[in-house]
N, C-alpha and C positions, 0 to 999 in steps of 0.2 A: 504494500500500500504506500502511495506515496503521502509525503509530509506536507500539512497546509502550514502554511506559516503567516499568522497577521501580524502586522504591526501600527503604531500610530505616535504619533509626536503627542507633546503635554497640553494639547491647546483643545479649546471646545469644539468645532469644529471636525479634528483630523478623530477626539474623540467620539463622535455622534457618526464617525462614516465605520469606524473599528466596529462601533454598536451593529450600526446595518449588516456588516463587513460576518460579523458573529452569526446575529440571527440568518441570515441568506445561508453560513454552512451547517445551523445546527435545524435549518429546516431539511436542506440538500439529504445529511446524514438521516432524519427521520425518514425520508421518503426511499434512500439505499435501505436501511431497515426490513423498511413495509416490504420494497422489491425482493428484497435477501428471505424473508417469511415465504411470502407466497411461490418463490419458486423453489424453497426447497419443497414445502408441502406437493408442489406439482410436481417435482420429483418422484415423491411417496407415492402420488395417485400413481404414475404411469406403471410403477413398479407393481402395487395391490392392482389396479385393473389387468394386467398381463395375469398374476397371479390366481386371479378369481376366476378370467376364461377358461385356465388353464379343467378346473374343475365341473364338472358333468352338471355339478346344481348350480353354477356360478351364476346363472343368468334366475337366481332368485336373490341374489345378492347386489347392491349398488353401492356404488364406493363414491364419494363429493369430498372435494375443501369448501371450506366455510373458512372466509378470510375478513379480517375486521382492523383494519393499521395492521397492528405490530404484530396480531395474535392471527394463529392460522392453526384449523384443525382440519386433519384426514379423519374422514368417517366413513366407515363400511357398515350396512345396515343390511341385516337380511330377515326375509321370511323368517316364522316361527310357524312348523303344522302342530297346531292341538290333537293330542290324543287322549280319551278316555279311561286306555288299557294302562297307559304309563306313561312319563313323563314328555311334557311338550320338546320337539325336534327344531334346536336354531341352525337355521343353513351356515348361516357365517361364524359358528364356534366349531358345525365339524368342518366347514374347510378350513378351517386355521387351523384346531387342532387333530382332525382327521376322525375318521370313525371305524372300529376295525382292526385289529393286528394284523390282517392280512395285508393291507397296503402303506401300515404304518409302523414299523417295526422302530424308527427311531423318531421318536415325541419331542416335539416341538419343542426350544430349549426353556421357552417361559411358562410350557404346563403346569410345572410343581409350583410356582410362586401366583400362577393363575386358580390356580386347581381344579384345570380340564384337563384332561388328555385320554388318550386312547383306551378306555376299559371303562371310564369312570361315568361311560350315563346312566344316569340310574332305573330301577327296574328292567334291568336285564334280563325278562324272565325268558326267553325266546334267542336264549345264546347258547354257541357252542364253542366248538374249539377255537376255528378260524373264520365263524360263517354267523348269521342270525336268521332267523327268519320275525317275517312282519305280516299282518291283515292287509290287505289294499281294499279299503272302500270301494273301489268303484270300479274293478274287476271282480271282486267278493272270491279274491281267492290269497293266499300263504307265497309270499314271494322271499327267497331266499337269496343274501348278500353277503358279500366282504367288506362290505362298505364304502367310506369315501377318504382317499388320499387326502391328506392334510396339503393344500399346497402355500399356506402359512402366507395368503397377501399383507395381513398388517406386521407380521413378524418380518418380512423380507422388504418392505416398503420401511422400516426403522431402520435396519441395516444402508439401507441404498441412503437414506435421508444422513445418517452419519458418515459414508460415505465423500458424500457430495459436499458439506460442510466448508472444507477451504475451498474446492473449486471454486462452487458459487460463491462464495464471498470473496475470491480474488478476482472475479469475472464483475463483481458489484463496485466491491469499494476501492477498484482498481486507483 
């Protein structure tokens, strides 16, 4: 980054243009900020939208920034199906954290401090080894799965966002 450097002589005047001279860089600086926010967040999205296609139920899943000045949030919001038998199914916990040992063998590294991950939905009553089976409403028949690869978009969207950190800010506050 380079160095700004102001100055001004002892007089009223050269002091009242130092003042302008100020405020002009410490708006400039709020507004590299805001730019610095919002493109790391757009960062994150490209990374979580790749990472949500990648999975079978993604397209119940939507991923947005919400940007406000300084503050920027990535949010990935998905379906919930209600079930009766056992507990309600959120699309975007098992793509993050996967559903199934069969296509998830190694749990997302923030499961344990989340405490989702691969085994852990509750009332299992219709599990087996590597397989579950489920009701389907509106076929009215027992459908049997391995479930859903974890393809982890907000975990690998954090990553690319740390990542990207000095780039983008050598690209901003150049």
């Amino acid at each position: 980054m380079g160095k700004t450097v102001l100055t001004a002589n002892l007089s009223v005047k050269s002091m009242q243009k130092l003042k302008k001279d100020v405020e002009k860089y410490r708006d400039g600086l709020v507004k590299k900020c805001e730019l610095f926010t919002k493109r790391l967040a757009e960062k994150g999205l490209q990374v979580a939208e790749a990472k949500v296609s990648e999975s079978p139920i993604g397209h119940y899943i939507h991923v947005r920034v919400d940007c406000d000045g300084l503050e920027a949030v990535l949010i990935a919001k998905g379906e919930v199906q209600k079930s009766d038998e056992y507990a309600d199914f959120s699309t975007i916990l098992a793509v993050e954290f996967g559903a199934g040992i069969h296509y998830n063998t190694t749990p997302n590294p923030k499961s344990e401090e989340m405490g989702y991950g691969v085994g852990t939905f509750p009332g299992q009553i219709h599990a087996m080894q590597d397989s579950w089976v489920y009701w389907n409403e509106e076929t009215q028949e027992w459908i049997t799965t391995h479930g859903i690869k974890a393809t982890m978009p907000m975990y690998e969207a954090h990553k690319e966002m740390l990542l990207s950190v000095e780039k983008i800010a050598k690209e901003i506050f150049k």
